[in-house]
C-alpha positions as CSV (number, residue, x, y, z in Angstrom):
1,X,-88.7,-50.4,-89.4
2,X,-88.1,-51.3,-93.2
3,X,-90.2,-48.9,-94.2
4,X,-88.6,-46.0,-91.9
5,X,-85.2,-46.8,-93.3
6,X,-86.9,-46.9,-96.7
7,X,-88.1,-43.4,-95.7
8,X,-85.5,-42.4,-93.9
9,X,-86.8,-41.1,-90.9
10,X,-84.0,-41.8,-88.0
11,X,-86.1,-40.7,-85.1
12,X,-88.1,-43.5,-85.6
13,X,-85.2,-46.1,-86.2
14,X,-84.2,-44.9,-82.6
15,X,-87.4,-45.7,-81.6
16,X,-87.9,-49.1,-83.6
17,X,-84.5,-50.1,-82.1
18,X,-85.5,-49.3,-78.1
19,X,-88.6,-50.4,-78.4
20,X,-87.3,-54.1,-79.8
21,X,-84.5,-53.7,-77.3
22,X,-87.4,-53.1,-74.6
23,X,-89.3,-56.7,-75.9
24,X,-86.1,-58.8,-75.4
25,X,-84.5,-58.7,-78.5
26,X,-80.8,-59.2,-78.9
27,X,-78.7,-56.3,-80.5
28,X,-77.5,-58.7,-83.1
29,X,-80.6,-59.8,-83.9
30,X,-81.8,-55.8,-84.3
31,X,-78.7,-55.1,-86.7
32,X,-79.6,-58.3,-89.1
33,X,-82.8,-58.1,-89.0
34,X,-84.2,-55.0,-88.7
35,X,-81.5,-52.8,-89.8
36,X,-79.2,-54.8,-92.6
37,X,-82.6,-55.9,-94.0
38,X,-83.8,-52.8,-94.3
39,X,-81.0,-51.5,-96.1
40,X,-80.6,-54.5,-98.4
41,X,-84.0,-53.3,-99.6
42,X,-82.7,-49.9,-99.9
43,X,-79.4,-51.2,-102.0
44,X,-81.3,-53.3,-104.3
45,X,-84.0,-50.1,-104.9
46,X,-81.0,-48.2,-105.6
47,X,-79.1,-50.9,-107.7
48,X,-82.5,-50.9,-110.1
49,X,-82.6,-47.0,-110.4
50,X,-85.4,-46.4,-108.1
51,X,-83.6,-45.1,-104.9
52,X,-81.3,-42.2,-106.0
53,X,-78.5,-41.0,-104.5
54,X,-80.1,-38.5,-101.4
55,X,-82.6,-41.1,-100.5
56,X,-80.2,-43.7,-100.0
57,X,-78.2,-41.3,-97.4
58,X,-81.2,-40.0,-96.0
59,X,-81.5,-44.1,-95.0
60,X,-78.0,-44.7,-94.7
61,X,-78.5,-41.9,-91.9
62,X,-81.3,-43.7,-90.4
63,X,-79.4,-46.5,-90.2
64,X,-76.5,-44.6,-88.5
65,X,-78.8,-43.2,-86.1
66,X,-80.0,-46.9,-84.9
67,X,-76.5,-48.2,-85.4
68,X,-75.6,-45.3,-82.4
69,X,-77.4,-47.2,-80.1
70,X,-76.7,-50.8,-81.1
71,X,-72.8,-50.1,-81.6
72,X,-71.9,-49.9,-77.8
73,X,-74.3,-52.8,-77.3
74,X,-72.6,-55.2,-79.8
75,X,-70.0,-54.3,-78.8
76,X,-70.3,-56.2,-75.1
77,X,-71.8,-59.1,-76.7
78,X,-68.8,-59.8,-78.9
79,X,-71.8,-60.0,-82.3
80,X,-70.2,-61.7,-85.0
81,X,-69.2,-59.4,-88.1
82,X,-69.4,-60.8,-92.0
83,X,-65.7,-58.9,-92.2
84,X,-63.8,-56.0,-92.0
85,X,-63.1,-53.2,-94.9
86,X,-60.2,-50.2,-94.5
87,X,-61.3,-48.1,-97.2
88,X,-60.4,-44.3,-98.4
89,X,-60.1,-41.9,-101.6
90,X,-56.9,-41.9,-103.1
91,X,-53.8,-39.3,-102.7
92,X,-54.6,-36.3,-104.0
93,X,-58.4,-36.4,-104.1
94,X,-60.9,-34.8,-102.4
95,X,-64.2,-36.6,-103.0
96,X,-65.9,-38.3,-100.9
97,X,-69.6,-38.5,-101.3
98,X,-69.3,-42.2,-103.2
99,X,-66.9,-43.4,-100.4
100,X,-69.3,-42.0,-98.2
101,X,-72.4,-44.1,-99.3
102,X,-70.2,-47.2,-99.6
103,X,-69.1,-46.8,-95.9
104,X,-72.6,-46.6,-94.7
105,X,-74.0,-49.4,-97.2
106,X,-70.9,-51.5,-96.1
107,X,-71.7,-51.1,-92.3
108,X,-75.3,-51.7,-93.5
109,X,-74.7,-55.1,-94.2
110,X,-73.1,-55.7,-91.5
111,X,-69.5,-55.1,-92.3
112,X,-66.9,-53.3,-89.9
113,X,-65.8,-50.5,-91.6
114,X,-62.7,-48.5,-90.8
115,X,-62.7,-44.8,-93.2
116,X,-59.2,-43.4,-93.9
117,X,-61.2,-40.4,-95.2
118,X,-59.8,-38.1,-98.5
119,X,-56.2,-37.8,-99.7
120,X,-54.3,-40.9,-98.8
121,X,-51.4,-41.8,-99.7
122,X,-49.7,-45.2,-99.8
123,X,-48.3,-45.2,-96.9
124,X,-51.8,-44.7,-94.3
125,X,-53.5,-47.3,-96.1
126,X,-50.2,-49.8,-94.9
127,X,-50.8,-48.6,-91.5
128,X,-54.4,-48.8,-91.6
129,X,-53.9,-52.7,-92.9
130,X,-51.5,-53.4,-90.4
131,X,-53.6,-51.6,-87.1
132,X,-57.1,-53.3,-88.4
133,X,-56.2,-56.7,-90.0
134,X,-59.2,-56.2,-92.6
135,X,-60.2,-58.8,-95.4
136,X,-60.9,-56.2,-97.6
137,X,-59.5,-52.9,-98.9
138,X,-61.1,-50.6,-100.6
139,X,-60.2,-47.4,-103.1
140,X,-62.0,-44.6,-104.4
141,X,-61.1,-41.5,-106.8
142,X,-63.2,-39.5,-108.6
143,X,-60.8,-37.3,-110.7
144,X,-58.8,-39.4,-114.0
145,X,-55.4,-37.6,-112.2
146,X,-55.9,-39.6,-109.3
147,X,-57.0,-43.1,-110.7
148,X,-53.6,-44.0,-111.1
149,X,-52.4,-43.7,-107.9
150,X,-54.5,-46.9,-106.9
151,X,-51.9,-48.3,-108.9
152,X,-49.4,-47.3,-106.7
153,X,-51.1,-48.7,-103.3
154,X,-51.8,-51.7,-105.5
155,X,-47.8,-52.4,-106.6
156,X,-46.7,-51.8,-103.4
157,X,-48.8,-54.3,-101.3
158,X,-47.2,-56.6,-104.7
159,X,-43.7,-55.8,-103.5
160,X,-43.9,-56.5,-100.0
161,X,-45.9,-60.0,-101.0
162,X,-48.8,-58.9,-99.4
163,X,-51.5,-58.1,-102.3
164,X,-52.7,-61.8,-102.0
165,X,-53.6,-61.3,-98.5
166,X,-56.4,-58.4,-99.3
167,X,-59.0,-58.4,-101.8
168,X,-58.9,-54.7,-103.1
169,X,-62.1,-53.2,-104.3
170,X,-62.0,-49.3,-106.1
171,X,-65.0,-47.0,-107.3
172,X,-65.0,-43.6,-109.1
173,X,-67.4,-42.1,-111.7
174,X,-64.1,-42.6,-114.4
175,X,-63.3,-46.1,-113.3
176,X,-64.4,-49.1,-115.4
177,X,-63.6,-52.7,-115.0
178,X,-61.2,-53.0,-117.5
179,X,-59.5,-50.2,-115.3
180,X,-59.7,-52.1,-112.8
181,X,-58.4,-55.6,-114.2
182,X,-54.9,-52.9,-115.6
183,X,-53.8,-52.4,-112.6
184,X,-54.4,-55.6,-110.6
185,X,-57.5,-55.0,-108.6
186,X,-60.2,-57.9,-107.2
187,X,-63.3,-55.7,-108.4
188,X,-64.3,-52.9,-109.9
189,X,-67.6,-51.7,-108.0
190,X,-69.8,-49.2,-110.1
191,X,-72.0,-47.8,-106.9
192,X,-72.2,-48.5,-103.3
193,X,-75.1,-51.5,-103.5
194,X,-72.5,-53.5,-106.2
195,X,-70.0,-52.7,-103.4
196,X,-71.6,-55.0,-101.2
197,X,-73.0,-57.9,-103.2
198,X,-69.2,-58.0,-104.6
199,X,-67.5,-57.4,-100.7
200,X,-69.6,-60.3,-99.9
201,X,-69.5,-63.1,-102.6
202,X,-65.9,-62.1,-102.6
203,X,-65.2,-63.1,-98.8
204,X,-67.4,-65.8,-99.3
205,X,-65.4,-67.2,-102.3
206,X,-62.1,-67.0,-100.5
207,X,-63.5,-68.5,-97.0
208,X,-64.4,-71.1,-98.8
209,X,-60.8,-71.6,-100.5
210,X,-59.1,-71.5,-97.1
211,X,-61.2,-74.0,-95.7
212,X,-60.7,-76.6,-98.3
213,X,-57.1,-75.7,-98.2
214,X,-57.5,-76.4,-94.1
């Protein structure tokens, strides 16, 4: 099954996934093994520059495929998640392919993922946070007209004492990390496979805070 989602070939990540279903596997056990394995492989391919871009949604689609079937499945068995991300592209931009691949790597690891979609402003990220209680919010923007704006979102969850509360990711072709440090953010994530090794050493970091503070 590694190697389908290496290939990308989702008709035979359904199959993988009945068929291990069928021997008395647990869904769980599917998603982290099979699946968010898999995946890893396919992030860390694409981290070195082997993987490009179409491959990785061509597996990112597999997984999605395998994820159809496991979804409902997890859901009944309560399966723990690593944590939950709100994540969308910034007011007045359009682009979404990044956010895209981020979303799928995300729920590839094993992440919940909640996508706000293209052109949000301020205020639907607030409501998102509030509905979905994530540990993690994320920001993209691909045009340098609408990098500022995660500023904006940024301040705001400042003002109403709530920026300590979320750690705030962004990506973008123009952002850098010295961007990213300006205007306040956790991380500065350069592609979707960085998205996830940061998301998760991140959470890891600050689980590890509150239970020494506990």
């Amino acid at each position: 099954m590694w190697d389908d989602l290496y290939d990308g070939l989702a008709d035979a990540i359904e199959e993988g996934v009945n068929i291990l279903l069928s021997r008395g596997w647990t869904p769980y056990d599917i998603l982290t093994k099979a699946l968010v394995e898999g995946m890893r492989i396919v992030g860390v391919d694409f981290r070195d520059g082997i993987l490009f871009v179409p491959e990785v949604l061509m597996s990112a689609n597999s997984m999605k495929a395998g994820m159809s079937i496991l979804r409902p499945l997890l859901a009944e068995t309560g399966a723990p998640k690593i944590g939950k991300m709100v994540i969308g592209t910034v007011k007045g931009d359009i682009h979404d392919i990044g956010k895209n691949l981020v979303c799928m790597m995300m729920e590839g690891a094993g992440f919940e993922v909640v996508d706000l979609g293209i052109n949000n402003p301020v205020e639907k990220y607030l409501d998102a946070i509030a509905e979905h209680q994530p540990e993690i919010l994320g920001m993209s923007a691909l045009l340098t007209t609408t990098m500022p704006y995660m500023k904006v979102v940024i301040d705001t969850l400042k003002e109403k004492g709530m920026r300590n509360d979320y750690i705030v990711l962004v990506g973008g072709a123009p952002l850098n990390e010295a961007f990213a440090d300006a205007i306040g953010a956790d991380a500065y994530c350069r592609d979707a496979a960085v998205a996830v090794e940061t998301a998760k050493s991140l959470l890891a970091r600050r689980q590890g805070s509150l239970q020494s503070q506990g």
